[in-house]
Each structure stands twice: as C-alpha cells, then as structure tokens.
Backbone as a printed PyTorch tensor [residue, N CA C, xyz], in Angstrom:
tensor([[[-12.3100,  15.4500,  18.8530],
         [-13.6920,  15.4440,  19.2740],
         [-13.7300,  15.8900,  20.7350]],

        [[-14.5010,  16.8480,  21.2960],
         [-14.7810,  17.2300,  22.1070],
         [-15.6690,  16.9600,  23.1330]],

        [[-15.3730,  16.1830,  24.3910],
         [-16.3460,  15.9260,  25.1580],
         [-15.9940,  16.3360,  26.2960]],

        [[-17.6610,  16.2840,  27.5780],
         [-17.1130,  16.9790,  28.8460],
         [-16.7110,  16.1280,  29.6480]],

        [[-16.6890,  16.3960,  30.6800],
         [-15.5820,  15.7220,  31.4600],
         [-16.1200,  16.5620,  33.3990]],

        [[-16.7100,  15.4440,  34.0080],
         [-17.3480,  15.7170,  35.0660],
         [-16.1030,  15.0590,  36.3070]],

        [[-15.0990,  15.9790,  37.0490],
         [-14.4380,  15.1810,  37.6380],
         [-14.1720,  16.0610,  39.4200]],

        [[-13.5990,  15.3470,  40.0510],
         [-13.5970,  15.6970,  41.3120],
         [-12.2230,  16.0980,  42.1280]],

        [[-11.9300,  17.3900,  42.3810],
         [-10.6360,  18.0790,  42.9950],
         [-10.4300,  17.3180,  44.7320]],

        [[ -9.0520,  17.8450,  45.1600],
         [ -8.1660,  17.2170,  45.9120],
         [ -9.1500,  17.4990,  47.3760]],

        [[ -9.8630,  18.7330,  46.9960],
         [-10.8920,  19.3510,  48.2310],
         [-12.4180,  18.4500,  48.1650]],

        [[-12.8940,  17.7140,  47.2630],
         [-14.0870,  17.2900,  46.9690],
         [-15.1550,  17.7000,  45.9990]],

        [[-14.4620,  19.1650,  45.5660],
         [-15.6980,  19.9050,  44.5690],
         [-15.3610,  19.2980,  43.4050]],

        [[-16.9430,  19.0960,  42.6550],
         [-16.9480,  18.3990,  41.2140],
         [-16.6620,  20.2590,  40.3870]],

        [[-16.1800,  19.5190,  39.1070],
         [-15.6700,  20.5730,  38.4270],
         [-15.7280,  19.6990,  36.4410]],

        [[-16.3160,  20.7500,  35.7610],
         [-16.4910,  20.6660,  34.5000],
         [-15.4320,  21.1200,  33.9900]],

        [[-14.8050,  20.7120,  32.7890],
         [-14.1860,  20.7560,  31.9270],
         [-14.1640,  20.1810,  30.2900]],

        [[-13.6350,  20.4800,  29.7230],
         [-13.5500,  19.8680,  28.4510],
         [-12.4160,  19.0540,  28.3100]],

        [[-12.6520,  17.6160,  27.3710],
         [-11.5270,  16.7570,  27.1760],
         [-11.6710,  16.7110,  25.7470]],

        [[-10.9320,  16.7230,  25.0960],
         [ -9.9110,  16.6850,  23.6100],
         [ -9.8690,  15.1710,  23.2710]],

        [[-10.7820,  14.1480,  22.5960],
         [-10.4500,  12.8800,  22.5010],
         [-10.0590,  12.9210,  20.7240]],

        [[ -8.5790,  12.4870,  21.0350],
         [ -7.8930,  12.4220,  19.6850],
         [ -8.4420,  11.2290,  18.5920]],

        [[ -8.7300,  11.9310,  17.1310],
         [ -8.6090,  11.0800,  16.6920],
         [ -7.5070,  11.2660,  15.5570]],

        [[ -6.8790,  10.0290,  15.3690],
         [ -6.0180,   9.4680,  14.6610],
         [ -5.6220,   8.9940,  13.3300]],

        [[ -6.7460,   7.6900,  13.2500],
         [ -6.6310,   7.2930,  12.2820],
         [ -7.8940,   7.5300,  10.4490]],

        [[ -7.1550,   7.6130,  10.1120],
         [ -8.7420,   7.9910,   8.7690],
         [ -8.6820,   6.6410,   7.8980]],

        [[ -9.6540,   6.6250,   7.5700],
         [-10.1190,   5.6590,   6.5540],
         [-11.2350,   5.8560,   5.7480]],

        [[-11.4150,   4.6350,   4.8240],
         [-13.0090,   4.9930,   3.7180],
         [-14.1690,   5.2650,   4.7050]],

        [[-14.3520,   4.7660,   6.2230],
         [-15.6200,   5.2250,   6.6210],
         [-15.2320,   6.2840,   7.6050]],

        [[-14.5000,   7.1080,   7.5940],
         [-14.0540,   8.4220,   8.3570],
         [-13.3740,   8.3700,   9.4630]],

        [[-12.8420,   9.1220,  10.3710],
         [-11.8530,   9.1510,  10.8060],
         [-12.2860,   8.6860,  12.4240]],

        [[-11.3500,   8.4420,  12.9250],
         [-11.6560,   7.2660,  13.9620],
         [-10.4420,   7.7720,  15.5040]],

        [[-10.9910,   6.9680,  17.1780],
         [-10.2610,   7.3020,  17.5920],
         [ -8.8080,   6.0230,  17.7320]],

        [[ -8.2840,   6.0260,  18.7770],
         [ -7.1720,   4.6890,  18.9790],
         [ -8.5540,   4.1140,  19.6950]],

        [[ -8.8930,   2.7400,  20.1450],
         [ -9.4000,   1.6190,  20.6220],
         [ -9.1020,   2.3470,  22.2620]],

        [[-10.3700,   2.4890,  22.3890],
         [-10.4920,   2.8160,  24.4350],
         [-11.1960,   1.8850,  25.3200]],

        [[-10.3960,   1.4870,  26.1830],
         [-10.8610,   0.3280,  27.5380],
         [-12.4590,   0.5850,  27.9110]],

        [[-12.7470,  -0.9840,  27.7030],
         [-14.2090,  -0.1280,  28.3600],
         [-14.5970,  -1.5280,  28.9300]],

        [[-15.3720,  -1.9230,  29.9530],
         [-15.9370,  -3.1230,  30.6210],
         [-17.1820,  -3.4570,  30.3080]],

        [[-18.1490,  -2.6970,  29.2200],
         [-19.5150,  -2.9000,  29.0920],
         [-20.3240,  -2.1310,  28.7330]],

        [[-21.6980,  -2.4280,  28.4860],
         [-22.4390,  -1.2400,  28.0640],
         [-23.8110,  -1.2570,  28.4680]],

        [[-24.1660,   0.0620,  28.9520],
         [-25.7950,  -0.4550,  30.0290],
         [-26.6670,   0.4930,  28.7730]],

        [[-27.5060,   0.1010,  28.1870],
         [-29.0150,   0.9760,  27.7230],
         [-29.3500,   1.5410,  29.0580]],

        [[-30.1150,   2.8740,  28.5300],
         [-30.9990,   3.4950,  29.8320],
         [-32.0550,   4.1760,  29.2850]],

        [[-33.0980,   4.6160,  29.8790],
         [-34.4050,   5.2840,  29.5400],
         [-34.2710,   6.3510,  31.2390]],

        [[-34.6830,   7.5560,  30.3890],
         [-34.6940,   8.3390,  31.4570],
         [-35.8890,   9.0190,  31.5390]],

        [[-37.2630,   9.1120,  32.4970],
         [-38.1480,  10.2820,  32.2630],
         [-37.7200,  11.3290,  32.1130]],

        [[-38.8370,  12.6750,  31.1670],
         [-38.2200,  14.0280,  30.9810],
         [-38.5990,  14.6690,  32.6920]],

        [[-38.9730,  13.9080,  33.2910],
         [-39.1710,  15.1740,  34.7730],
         [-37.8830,  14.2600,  35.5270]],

        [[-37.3780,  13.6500,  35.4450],
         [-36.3930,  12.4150,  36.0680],
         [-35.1250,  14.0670,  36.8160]],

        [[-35.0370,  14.0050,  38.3880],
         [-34.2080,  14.5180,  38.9660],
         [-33.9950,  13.5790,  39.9160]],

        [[-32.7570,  14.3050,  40.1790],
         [-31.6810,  13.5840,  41.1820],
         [-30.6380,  14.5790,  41.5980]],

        [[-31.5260,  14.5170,  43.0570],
         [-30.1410,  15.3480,  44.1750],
         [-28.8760,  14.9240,  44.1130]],

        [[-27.9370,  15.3040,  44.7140],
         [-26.8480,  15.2120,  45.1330],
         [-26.1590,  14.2260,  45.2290]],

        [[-25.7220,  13.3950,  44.1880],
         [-25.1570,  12.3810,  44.2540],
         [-23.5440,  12.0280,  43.4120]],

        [[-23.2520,  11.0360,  43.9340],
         [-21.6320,  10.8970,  43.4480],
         [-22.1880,   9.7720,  42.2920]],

        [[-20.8180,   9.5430,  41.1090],
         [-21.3450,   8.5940,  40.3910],
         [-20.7610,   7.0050,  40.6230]],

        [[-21.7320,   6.3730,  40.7920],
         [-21.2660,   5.1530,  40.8670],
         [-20.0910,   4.0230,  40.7770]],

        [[-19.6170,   4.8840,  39.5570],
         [-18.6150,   3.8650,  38.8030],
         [-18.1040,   5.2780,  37.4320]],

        [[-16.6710,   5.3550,  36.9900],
         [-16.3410,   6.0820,  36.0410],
         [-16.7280,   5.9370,  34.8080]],

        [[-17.5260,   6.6060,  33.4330],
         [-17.8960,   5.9450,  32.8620],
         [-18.1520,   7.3440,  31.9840]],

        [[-18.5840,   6.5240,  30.4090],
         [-18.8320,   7.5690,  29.4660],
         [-20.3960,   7.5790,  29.4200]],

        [[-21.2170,   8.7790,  29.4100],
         [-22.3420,   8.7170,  29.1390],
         [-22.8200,   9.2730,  27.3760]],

        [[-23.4860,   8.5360,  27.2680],
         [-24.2260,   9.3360,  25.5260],
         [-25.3030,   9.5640,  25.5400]],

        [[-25.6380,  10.4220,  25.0870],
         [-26.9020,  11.2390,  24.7860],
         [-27.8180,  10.9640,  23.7370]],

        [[-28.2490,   9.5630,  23.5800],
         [-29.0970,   9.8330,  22.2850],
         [-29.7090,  10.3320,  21.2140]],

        [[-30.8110,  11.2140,  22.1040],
         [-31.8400,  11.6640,  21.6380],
         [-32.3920,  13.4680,  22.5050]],

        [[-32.0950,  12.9900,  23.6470],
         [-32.6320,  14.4100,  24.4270],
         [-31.3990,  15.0310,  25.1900]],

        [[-31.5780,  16.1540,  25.7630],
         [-30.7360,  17.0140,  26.5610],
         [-31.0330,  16.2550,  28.0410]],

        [[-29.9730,  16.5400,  29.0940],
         [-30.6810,  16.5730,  30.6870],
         [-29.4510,  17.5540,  31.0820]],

        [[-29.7270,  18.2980,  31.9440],
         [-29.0760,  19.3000,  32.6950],
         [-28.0870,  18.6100,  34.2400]],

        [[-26.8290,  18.9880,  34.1410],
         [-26.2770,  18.5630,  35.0090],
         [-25.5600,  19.7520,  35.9230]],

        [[-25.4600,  19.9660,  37.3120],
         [-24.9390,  20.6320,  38.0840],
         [-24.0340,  20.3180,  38.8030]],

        [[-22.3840,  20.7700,  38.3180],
         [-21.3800,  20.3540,  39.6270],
         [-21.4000,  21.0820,  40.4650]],

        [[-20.9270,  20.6930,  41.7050],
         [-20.9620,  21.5440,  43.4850],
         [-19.9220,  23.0890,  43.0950]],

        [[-19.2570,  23.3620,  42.1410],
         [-18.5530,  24.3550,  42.3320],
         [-19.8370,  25.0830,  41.5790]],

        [[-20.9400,  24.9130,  41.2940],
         [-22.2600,  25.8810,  40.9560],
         [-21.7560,  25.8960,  39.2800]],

        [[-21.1290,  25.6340,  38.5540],
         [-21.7010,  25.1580,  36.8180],
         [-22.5000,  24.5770,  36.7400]],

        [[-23.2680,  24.8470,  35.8200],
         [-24.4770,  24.2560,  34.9920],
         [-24.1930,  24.3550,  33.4710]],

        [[-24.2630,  22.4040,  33.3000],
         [-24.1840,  22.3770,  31.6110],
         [-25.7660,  21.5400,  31.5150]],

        [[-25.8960,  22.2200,  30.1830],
         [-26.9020,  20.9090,  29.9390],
         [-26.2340,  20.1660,  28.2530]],

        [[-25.8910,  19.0900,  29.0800],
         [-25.2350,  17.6480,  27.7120],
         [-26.3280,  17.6040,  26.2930]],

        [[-26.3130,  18.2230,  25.5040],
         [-27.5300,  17.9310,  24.5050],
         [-27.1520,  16.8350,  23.8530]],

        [[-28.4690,  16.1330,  23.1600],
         [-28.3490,  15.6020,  22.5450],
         [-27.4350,  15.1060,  21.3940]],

        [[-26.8040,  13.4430,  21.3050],
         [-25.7180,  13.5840,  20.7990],
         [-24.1480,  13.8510,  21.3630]],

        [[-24.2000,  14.4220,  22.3420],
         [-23.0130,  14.6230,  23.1380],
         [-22.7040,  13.5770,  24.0120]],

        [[-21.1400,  13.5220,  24.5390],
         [-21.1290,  12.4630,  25.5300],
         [-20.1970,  13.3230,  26.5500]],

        [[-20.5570,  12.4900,  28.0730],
         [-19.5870,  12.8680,  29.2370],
         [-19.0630,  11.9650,  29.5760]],

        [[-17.7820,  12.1910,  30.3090],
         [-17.0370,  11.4950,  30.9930],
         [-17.3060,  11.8780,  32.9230]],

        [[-17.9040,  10.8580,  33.3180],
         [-18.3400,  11.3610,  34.9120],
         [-17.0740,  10.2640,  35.5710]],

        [[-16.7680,  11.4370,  36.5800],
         [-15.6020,  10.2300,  37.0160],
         [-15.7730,  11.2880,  39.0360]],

        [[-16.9610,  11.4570,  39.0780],
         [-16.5520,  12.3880,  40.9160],
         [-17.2920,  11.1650,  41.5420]],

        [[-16.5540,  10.2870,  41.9280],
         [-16.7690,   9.3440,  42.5370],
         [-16.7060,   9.0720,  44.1640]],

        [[-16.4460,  10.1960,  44.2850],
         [-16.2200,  10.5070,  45.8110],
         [-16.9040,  12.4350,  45.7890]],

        [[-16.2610,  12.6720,  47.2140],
         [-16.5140,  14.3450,  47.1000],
         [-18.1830,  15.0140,  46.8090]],

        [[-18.5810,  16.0690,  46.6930],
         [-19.6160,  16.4770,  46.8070],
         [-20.4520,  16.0590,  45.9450]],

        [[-20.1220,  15.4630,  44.5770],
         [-21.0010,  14.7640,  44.0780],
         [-21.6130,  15.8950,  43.0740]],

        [[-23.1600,  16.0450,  42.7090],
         [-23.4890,  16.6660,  41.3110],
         [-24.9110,  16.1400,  41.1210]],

        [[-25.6590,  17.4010,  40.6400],
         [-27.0570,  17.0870,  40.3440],
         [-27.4240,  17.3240,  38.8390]],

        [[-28.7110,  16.3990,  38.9910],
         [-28.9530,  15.6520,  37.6330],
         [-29.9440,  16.2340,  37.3910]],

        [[-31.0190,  16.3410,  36.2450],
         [-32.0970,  16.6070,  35.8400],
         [-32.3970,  16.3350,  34.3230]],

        [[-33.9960,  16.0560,  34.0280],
         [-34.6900,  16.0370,  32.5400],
         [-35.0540,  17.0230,  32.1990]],

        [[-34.8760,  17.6550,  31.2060],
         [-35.6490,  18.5290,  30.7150],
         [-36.6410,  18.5970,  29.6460]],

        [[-37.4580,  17.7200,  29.9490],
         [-39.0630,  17.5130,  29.5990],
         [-38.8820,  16.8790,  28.8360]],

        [[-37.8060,  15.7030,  28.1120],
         [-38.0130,  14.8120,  27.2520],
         [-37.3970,  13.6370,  27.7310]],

        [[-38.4470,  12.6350,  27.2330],
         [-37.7200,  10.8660,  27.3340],
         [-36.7030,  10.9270,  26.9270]],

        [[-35.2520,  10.2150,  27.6000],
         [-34.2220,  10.5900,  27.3830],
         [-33.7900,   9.4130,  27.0110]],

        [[-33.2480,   8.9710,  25.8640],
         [-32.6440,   7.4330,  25.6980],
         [-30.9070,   8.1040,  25.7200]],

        [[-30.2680,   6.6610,  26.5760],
         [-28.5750,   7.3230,  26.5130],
         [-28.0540,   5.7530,  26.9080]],

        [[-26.9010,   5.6930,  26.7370],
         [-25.9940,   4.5500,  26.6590],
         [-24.4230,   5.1050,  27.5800]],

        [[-24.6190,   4.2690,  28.9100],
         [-23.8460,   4.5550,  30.1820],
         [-22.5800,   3.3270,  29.7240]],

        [[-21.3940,   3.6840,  29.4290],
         [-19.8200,   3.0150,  28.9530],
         [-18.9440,   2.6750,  30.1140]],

        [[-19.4660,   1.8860,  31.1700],
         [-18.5820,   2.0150,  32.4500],
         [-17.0960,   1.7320,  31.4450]],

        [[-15.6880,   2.4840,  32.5510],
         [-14.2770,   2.2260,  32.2430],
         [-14.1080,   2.2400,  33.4330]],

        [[-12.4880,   1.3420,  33.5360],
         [-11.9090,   1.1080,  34.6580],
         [-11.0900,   2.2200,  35.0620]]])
C-alpha cells in the first residue's frame, strides 16, 4: 500500500516522497499490515477554504483523508493534493516547514500521532 510521506532533509527543505507500507499477512477479511506503534487518535473537521502558511508539523503522525482532498506544499516547491481516502505520513518537524490548504470541501480526516 502506498502512502506519502512528508519529511525534512539535513538542510531543512521538506520533501515528498512515496512510502511502500508492507502488507503481510492475508486472511478471510483481506490482507493486512504487521501491527504499527501509534499513541492515539485525534478526529478533525477541516473548512473547504481552511489555509495555513508555513508551518512545521507538530508532532510525527499519519494523516487520513476521509472524505475530501486538501492540497499540500513542501518548501522544495511540490505540490500534492492527498485525495480522498489517502493517507500521509508528516514527519518535517523542524526546517522550513509546508503549506496547507482546502479545496472547497468540508474535510473530515483522522490525525495517528507516532512516536
């Protein structure tokens, strides 16, 4: 399964990539990954005009996408927009940080802080 992966180089620039999350095991309700560390789970509601400058992320963590898209910008100038259904891994916790945006829909998503 394929997810992105928002992380931060030795210079400070955030940088996109793709991460490969293996799965392993199969069974009667389909195939599954190994059990991943996680400390919790926050609900969120996002407006569709909801932006946000330049900021680092809080804490490392998986984001999911519910229902809507929002557009994200790392400092090395990529632009993805996460659609719906997709998840990221934001981990530029330092360094130039990365801008956020809605794109015109209420956004429901579920933020997975990891250590």
């Amino acid at each position: 399964m394929r997810i992105h992966n928002l992380y931060v180089d030795e210079k400070g620039e955030t940088h996109f990539r793709d991460v490969e999350i293996e799965l392993t095991e199969t069974g009667p309700d389909g195939t599954i990954s190994k059990l991943l560390p996680a400390t919790g789970i926050i609900f969120r509601m996002t407006p569709g005009d909801w932006v946000c400058d330049w900021h680092s992320t809080t804490r490392r963590q998986y984001v999911v996408n519910l229902d809507a898209p929002h557009q994200v910008t790392a400092s090395d100038g990529e632009t993805r927009i996460i659609g719906a259904g997709e998840i990221y891994l934001v981990e530029d916790l330092h360094g130039k940080g990365h801008l956020s945006q809605g794109l015109g829909k209420l956004r429901h998503s579920l933020m997975i802080p990891i250590d």
